[in-house]
PLY file of the C-alpha trace (Angstrom):
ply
format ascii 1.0
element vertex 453
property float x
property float y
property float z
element edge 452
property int vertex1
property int vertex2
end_header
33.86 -36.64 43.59
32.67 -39.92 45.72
29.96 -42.09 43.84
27.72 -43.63 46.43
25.97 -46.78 45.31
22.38 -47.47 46.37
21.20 -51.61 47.01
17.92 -51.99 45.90
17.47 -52.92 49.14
17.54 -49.58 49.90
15.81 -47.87 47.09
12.85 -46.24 48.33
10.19 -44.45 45.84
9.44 -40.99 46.48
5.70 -40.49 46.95
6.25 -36.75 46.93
7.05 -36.14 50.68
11.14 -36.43 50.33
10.94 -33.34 47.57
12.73 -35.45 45.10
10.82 -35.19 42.50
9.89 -32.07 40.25
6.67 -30.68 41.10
3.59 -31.52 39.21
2.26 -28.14 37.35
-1.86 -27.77 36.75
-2.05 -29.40 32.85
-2.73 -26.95 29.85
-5.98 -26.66 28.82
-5.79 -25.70 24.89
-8.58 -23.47 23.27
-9.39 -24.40 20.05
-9.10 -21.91 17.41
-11.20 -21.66 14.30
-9.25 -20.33 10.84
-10.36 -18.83 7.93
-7.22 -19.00 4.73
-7.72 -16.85 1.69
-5.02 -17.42 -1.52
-4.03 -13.80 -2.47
-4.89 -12.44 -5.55
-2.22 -12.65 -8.25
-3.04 -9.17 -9.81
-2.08 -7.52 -6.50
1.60 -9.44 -6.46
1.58 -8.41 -10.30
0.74 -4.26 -9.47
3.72 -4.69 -6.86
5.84 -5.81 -8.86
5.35 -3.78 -12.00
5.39 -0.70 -9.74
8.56 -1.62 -8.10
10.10 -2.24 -11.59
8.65 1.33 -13.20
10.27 3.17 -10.30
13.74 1.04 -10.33
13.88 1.70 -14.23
12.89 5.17 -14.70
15.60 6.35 -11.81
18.08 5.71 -14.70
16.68 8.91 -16.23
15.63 12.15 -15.40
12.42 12.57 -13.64
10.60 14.20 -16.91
12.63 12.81 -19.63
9.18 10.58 -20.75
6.37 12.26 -22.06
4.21 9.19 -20.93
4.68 5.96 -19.52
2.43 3.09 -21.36
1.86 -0.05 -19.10
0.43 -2.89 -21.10
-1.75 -4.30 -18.25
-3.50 -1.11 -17.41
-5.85 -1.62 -20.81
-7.50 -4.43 -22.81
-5.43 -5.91 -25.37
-7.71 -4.36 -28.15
-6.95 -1.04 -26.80
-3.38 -1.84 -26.46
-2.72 -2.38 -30.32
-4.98 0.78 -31.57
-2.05 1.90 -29.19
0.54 0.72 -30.61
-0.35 1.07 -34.25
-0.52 4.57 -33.47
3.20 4.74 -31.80
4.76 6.41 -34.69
2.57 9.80 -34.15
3.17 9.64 -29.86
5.28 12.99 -28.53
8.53 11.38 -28.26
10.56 9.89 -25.92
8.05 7.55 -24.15
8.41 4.20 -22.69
5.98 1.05 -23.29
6.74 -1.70 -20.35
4.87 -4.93 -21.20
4.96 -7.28 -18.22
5.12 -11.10 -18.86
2.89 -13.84 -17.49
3.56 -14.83 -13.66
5.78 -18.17 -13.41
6.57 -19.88 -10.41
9.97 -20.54 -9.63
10.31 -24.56 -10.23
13.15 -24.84 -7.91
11.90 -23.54 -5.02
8.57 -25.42 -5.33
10.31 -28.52 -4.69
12.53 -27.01 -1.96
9.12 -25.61 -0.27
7.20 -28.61 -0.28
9.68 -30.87 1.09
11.47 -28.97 3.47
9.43 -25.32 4.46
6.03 -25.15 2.91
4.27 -28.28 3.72
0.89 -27.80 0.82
-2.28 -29.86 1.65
-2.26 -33.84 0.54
-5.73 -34.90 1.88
-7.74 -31.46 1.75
-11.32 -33.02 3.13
-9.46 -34.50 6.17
-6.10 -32.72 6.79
-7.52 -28.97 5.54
-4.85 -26.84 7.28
-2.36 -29.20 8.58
0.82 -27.47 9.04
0.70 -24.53 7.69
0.63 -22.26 10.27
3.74 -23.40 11.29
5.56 -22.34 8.12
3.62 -18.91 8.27
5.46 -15.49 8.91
3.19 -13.50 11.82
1.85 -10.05 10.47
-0.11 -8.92 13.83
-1.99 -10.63 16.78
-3.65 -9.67 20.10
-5.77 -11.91 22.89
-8.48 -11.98 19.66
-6.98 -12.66 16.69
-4.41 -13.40 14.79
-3.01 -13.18 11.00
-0.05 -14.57 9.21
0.75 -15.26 5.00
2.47 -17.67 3.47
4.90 -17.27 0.73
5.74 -18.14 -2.76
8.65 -17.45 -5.15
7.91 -15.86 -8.41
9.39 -14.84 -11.50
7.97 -11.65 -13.25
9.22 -11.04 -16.45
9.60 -7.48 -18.27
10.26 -6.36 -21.94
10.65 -2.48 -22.18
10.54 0.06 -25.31
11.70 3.34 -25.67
10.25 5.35 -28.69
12.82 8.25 -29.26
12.75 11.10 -32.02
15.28 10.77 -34.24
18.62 8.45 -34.68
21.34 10.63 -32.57
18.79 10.61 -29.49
18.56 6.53 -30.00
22.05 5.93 -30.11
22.50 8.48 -26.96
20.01 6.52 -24.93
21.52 3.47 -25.68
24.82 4.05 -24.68
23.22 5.48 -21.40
21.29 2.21 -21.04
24.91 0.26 -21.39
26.83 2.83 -19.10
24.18 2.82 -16.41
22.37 -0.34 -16.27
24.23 -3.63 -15.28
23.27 -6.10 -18.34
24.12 -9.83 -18.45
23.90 -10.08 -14.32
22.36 -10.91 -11.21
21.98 -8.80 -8.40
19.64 -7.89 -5.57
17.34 -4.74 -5.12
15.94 -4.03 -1.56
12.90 -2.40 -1.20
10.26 -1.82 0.92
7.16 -3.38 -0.47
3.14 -2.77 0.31
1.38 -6.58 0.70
-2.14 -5.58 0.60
-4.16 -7.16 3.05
-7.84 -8.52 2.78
-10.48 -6.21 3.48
-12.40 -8.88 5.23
-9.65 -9.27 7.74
-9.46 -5.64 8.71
-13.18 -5.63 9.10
-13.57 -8.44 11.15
-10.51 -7.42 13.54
-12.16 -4.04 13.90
-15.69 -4.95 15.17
-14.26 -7.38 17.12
-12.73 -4.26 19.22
-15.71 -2.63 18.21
-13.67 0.07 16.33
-14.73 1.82 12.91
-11.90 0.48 10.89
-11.74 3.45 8.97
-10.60 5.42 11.79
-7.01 6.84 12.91
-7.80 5.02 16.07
-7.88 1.89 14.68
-4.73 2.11 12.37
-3.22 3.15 15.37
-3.92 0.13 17.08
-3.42 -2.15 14.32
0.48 -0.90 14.24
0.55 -1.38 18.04
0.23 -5.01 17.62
1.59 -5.58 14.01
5.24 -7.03 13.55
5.26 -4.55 10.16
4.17 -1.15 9.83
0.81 -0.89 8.39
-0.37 1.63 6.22
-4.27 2.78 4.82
-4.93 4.29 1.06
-8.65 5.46 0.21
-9.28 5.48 -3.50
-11.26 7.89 -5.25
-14.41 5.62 -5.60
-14.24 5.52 -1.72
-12.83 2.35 -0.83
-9.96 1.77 2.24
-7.45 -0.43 1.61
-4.63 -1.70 4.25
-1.32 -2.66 3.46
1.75 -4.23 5.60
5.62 -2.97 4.67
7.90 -5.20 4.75
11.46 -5.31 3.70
12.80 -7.34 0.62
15.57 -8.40 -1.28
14.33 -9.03 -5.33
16.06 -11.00 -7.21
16.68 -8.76 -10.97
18.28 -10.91 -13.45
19.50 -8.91 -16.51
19.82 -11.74 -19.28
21.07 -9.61 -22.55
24.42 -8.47 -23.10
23.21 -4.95 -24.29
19.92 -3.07 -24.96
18.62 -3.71 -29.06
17.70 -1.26 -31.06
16.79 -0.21 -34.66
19.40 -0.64 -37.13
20.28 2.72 -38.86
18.65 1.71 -42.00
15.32 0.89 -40.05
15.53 4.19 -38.59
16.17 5.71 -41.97
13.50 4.44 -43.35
11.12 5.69 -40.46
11.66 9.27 -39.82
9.22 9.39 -37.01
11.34 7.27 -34.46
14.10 5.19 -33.41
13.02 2.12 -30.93
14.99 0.76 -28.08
14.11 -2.57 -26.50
15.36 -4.40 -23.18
14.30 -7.74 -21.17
14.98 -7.87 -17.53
13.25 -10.52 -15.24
12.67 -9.95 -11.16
12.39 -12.68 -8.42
10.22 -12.33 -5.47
9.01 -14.08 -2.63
5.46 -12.65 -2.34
2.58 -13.30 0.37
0.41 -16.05 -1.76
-2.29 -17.28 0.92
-3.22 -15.68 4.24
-4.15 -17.32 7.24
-6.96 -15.61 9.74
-6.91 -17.46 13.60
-9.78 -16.66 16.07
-10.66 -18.21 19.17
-14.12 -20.38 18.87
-16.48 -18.07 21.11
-15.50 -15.59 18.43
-17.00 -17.21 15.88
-20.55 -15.99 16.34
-18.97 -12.41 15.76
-17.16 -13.19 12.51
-19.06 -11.35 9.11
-18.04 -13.42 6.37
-20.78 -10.80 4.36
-17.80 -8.67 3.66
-17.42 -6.50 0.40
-14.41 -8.21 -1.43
-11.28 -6.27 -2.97
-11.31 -4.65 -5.70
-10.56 -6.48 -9.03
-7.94 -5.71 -11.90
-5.68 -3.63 -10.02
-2.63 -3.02 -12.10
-0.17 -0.92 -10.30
0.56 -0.44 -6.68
3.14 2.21 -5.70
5.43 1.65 -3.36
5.58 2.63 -0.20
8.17 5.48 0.53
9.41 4.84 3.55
11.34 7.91 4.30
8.50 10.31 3.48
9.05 13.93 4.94
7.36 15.60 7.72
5.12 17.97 6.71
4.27 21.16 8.69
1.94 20.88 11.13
0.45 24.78 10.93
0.91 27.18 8.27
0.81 30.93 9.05
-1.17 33.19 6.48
-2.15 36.39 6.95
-1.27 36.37 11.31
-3.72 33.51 11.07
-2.37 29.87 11.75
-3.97 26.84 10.13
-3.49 23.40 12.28
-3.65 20.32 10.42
-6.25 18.08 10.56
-6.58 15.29 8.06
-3.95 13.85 5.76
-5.29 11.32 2.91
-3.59 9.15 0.53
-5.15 8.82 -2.97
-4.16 7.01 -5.96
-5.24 8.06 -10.01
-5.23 6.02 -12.64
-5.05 6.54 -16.51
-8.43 8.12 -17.11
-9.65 8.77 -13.20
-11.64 11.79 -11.79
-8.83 14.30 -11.05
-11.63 15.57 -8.33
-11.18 15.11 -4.58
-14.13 16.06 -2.20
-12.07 17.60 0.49
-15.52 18.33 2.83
-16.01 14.52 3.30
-13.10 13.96 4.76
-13.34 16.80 7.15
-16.82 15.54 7.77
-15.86 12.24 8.82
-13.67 12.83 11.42
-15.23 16.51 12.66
-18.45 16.64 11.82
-18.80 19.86 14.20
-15.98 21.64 11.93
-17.63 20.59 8.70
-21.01 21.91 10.04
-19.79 25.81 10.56
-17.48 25.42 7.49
-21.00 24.59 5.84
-22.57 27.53 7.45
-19.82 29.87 6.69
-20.29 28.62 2.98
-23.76 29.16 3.10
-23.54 32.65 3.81
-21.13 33.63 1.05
-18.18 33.18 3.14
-14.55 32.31 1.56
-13.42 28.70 1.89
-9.93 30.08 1.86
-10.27 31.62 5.29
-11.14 28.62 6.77
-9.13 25.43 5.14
-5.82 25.05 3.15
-5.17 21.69 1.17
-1.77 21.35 -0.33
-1.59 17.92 -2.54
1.96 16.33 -2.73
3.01 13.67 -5.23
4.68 10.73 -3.81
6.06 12.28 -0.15
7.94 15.18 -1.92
7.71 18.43 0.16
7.15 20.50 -2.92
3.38 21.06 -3.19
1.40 19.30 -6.67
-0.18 22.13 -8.79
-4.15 21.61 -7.57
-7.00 24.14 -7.36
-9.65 24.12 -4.37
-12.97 26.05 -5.45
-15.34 27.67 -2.66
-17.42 23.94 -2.67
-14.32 22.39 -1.53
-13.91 20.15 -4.56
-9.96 19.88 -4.75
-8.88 19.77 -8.59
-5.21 17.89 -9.69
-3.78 19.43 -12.13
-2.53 17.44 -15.27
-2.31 14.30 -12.33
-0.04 11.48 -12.62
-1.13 8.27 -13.08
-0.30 5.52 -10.94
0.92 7.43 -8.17
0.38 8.47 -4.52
-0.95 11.99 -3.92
-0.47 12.48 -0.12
-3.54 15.62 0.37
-3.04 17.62 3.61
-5.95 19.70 5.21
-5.64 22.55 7.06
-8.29 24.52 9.33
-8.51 27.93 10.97
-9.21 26.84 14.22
-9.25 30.26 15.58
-11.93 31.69 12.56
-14.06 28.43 13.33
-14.40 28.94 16.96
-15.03 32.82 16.58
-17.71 31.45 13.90
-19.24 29.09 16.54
-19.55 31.76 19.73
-21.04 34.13 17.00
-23.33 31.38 16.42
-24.32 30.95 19.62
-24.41 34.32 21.19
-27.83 36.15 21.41
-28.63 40.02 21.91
-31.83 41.32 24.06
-31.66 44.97 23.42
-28.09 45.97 24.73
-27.56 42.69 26.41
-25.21 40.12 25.09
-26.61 36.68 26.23
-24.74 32.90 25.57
-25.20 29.60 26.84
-22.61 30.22 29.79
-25.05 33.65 31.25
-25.46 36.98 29.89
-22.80 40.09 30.14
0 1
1 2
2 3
3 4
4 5
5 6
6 7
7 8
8 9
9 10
10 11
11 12
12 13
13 14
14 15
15 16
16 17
17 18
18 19
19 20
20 21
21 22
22 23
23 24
24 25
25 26
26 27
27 28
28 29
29 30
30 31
31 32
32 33
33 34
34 35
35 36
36 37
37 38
38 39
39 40
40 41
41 42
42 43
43 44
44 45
45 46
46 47
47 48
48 49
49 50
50 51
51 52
52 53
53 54
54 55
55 56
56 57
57 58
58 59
59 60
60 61
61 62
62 63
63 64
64 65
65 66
66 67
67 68
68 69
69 70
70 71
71 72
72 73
73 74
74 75
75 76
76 77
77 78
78 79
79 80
80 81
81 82
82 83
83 84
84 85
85 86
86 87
87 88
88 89
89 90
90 91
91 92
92 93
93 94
94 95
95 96
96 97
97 98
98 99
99 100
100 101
101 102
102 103
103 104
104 105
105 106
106 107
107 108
108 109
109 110
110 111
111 112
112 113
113 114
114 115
115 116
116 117
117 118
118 119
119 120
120 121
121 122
122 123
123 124
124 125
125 126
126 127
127 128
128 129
129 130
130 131
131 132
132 133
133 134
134 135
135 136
136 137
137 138
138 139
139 140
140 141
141 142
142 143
143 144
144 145
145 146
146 147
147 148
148 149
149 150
150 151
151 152
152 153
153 154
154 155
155 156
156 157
157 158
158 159
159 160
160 161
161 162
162 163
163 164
164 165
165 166
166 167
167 168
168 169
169 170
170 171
171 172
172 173
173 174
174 175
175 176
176 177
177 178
178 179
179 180
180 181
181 182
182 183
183 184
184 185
185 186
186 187
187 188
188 189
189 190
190 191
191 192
192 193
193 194
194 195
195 196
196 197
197 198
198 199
199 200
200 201
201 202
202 203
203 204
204 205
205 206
206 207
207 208
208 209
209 210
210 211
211 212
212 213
213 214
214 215
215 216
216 217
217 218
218 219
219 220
220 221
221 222
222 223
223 224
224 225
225 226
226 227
227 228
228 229
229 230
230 231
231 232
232 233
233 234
234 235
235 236
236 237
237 238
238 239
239 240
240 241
241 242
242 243
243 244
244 245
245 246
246 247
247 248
248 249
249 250
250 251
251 252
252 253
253 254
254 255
255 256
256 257
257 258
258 259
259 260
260 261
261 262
262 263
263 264
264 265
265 266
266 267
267 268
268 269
269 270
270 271
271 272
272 273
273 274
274 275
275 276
276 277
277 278
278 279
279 280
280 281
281 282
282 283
283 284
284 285
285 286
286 287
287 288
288 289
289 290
290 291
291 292
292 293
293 294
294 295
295 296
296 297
297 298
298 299
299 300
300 301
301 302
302 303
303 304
304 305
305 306
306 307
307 308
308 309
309 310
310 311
311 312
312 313
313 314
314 315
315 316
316 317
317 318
318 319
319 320
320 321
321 322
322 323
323 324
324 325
325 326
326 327
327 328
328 329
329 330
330 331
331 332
332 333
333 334
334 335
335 336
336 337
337 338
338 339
339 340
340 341
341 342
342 343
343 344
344 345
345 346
346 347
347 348
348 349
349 350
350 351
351 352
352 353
353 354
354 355
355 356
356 357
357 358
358 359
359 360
360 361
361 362
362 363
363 364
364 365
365 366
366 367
367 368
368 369
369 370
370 371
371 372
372 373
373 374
374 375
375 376
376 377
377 378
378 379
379 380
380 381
381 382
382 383
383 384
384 385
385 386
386 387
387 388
388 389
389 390
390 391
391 392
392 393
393 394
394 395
395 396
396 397
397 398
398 399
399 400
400 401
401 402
402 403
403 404
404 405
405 406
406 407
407 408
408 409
409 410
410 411
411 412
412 413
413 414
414 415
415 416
416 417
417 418
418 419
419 420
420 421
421 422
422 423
423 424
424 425
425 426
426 427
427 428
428 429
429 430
430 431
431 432
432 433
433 434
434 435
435 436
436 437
437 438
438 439
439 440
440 441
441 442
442 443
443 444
444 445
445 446
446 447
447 448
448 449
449 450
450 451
451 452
């Protein structure tokens, strides 16, 4: 290759004309972009957490081998030792889990700051700095967009099993040492429900002008979320969203072996045998989410929103290989279609009651209308709707009870857990209801709103 050496003599700037330069492109014109940051609350990474742990934990047993399970968060502490005084005189075997205070993982902190995290130093003149570049994306469109930050935590757990007598103690505890790995680390994946602020979801919905309680708009959300992105309703009425996303935790199994009474101890108390455990779980958990909008969006954005609701202490996880349901059910040469399908959640002491005509109404207010009418004149709810209630995705149906006013009753309900309540409707028996409605006789002739025959 020949190297050909240019005097300055000869050296000639290029105005643009000899096409030896690289084009000039029209200059980027940034929009500014207004945020709004809110710190996640630490009961919801708590009720994650403790519901991943009650799940992990009771798999090493049968699926009715408690009589109760007795979380120590889900009361005050008063009522918590009238409970435990009282422990003696419980139908046996239960299980007490008693979740430790939230620390942050010191390690990481300084690992974060320095190197990944990048936390405010001058808050009144530096208020969001860099943060958005160590944010994970949840979902964003030409509108909006939303991303969380993370933080490491360590939960800690102490568990108790209360069993009859001595020869079911020791049998439990040599399960506990067959079965569960003690004195180790290891990882558990799971897929884990971040909730997501209400105010948020609002705001991203009338900015589309969508009802964000709607199938349409959890439908779009998904279409432009990086996670999938599931809605729960709670029996006092209130939506909440959550994103899935896939984790590795951190469980840390510090004792050697499970304790338990000494056979003297147990002698002494006839009424039980205790068995104790300590296991601690590691998580990096959404801690602060950040909310990006362009600036002519600002007039638009409610900051009047109703916040989340407080003290929640368990949130099941998400199942993410839940079955598919049937979509019709034949009864009687009739078949039903399906048209709503609602997640609830019950806690200790909830209403066991689930209006099933609200729902209906919500979405088809025609259909509630002539299943109102039919009610009215002493027909049977039965021929018209079907609700089948399953407990956390399982295709067998919950025992429930749905009276002629379309209340929909839980029997003996589990706390803590997702009841998945499908709705079914006669499509055929409402439309027959409907022309019947609307046909008219003079004398012999039938008459409608299409003519008369």
């Amino acid at each position: 290759m020949a190297l050909e050496v240019i005097s300055p003599a000869d050296f000639r700037d290029d105005p643009g004309c000899w096409e030896r330069v690289y084009p000039i492109a029209d200059p980027i014109n940034p929009q500014s972009m207004i945020y709004d940051n809110q710190v996640q609350k630490t009961s919801y990474n708590l009720a994650n957490v403790v519901a991943i742990f009650d799940e992990w934990f009771r798999s090493f047993f049968p699926p009715s081998y408690f009589t109760f399970v007795r979380i120590k968060t889900q009361s005050t502490f008063a009522e918590y030792k009238s409970f435990m005084k009282q422990i003696y005189k419980k139908d046996k075997p239960f299980l007490v889990i008693d979740p430790e205070e939230i620390e942050p993982v010191e390690d990481s902190i300084f690992m974060q700051n320095m190197i990944n995290r990048y936390n405010n130093y001058d808050p009144i003149n530096d208020r969001i700095g860099a943060k958005v570049l160590y944010s994970n994306h949840i979902l964003h469109d030409d509108m909006c967009e939303l991303m969380f930050r993370r933080n490491r935590f360590r939960f800690g757990f102490n568990v108790m099993i209360m069993e009859q007598t001595l020869d079911r103690q020791l049998n439990t505890y040599t399960k506990m040492l067959m079965d569960i790995r003690h004195n180790s680390k290891f990882l558990l994946p799971r897929v884990v429900p971040h909730l997501i602020p209400i105010r948020y979801i609002t705001n991203i919905a009338g900015f589309h002008g969508m009802d964000y309680r709607s199938d349409d708009f959890l439908n779009y959300l998904n279409s432009i979320s990086e996670y999938p992105i599931i809605r729960r309703l709670t029996p006092n009425g209130n939506y909440m969203y959550f994103f899935n996303r896939e984790m590795n935790i951190q469980v840390e199994v510090p004792n050697m072996t499970p304790s338990k009474d000494s056979p003297e101890t147990s002698g002494a108390i006839e009424w039980g045998a205790r068995i104790t455990d300590s296991f601690y779980f590691i998580a990096d958990l959404p801690a602060e989410y950040i909310f990006l909008l362009p600036e002519q969006l600002v007039p638009k954005y409610d900051t009047h929103v109703t916040p989340d609701p407080e003290q929640v202490s368990f949130i099941p996880p998400h199942l993410a290989d839940n079955p598919n349901w049937p979509m019709t059910i034949e009864r009687d040469s009739d078949v039903y279609s399906i048209t709503n399908k609602v997640d609830i959640m019950l806690n200790e002491g909830d209403d066991n009651h689930f209006d099933t005509k609200s729902v209906i109404a919500k979405d088809y207010p025609d259909i509630h209308s002539t299943i109102m009418e039919f009610i009215r004149k002493s027909g049977k709810l039965e021929e018209l709707v079907i609700v089948k209630a399953h407990l956390n995705g399982a295709l067998q149906e919950a025992p429930s009870i749905l009276n002629n006013d379309g209340i929909l009753t839980l029997i003996n309900p589990v706390p803590n857990r997702i009841y998945t309540i499908n709705m079914y409707v006669n499509m055929r028996l409402v439309n027959l209801i409907r022309e019947g409605k609307n046909t008219k006789y003079i004398g012999d002739i039938k008459t409608g709103e299409y003519g008369t025959t």
